[in-house]
N, C-alpha and C positions, 0 to 999 in steps of 0.2 A: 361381712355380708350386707346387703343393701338392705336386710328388713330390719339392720341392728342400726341403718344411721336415720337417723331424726332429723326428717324433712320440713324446715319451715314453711306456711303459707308466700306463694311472692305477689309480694305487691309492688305497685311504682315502677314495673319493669311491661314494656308492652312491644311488639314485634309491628309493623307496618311493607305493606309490600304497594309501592308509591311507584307512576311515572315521574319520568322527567323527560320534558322537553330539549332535546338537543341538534344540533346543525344537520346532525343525519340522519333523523329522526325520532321518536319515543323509544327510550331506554326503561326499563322496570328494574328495580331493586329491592331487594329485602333487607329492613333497616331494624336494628334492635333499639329501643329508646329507655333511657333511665332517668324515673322521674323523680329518684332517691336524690336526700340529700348527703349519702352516702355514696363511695364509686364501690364498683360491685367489682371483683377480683377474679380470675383463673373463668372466664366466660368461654364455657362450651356450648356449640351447639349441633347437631346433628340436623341436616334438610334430608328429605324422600317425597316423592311425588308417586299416587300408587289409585287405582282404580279402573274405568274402561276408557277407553277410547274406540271412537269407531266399532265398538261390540267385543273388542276385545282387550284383555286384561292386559296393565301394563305396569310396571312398575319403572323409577329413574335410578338411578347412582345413588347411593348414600354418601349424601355429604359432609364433611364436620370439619368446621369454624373455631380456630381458639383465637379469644381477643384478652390477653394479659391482664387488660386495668381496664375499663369503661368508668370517667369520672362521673360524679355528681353533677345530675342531670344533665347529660350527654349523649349525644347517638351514635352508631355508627352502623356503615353499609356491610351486611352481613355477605351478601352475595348476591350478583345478579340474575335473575329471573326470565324464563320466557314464556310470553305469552301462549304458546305452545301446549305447556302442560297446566296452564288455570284450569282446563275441564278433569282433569285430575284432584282429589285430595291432594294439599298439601302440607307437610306435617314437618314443624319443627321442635327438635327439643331443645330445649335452655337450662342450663344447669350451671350457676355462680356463687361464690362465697361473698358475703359483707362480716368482713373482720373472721369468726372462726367458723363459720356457720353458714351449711349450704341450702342451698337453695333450689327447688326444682321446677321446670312447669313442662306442660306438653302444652303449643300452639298449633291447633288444624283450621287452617284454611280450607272449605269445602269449595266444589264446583260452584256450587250459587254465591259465594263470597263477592266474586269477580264480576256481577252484573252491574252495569255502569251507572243505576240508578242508585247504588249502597256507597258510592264513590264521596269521599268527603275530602277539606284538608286537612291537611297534618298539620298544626302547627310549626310542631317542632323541626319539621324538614322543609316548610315551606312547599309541599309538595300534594297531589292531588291521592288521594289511594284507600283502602283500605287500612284500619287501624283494628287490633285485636288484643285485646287487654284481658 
């Protein structure tokens, strides 16, 4: 049962939804970043986009991401994004083991996330966007 496993706090671990400029124009992606010096094992994650649009209720696809091994302090492109559903909640869950011991978070990106004045960079991606830690 899930209230019998012991949920570590996570830290070092942070989710970014970043452009990129490219030849055919701005691409968005969602990128997971580990800022452990530890690589973090069996990386699940579930995406949903869920709220109003136009007055009415919508909810996306439930997505879900497995990435094997994520090394010590590395990233990777979780899935690509469309600018479509930013006035939506967007909600991911992340759930990874380092060595025997799991790990959980929920990350929501709300509609006001995405106003281009919160816009910073990313270090780690070299990339312009939203960081959420």
């Amino acid at each position: 049962m899930k209230k019998d496993i012991e949920f570590h706090p996570v830290t070092g671990v942070k989710l970014a939804i970043a452009k990129e400029e490219k030849p055919t124009g701005i691409e968005w992606g969602v990128y997971i970043i580990n800022l452990n010096l530890i690589e973090l094992n069996t990386v699940m994650i579930t995406s949903k986009g869920y709220g109003l649009l136009n007055g009415e209720k919508r909810q996306t696809s439930t997505l879900r991401h497995m990435i094997k091994e994520l090394g010590a302090q590395a990233m990777a492109k979780i899935e690509p994004i469309d600018p479509a559903v930013f006035s939506l909640t967007n909600e991911f869950w992340v759930s990874y083991y380092i060595l025997d011991q799991i790990f959980d978070k929920k990350f929501i990106f709300t509609p006001g996330s995405f106003d281009p004045a919160l816009f910073q960079m990313i270090p780690e991606l070299g990339l312009e966007g939203i960081l959420h830690g």
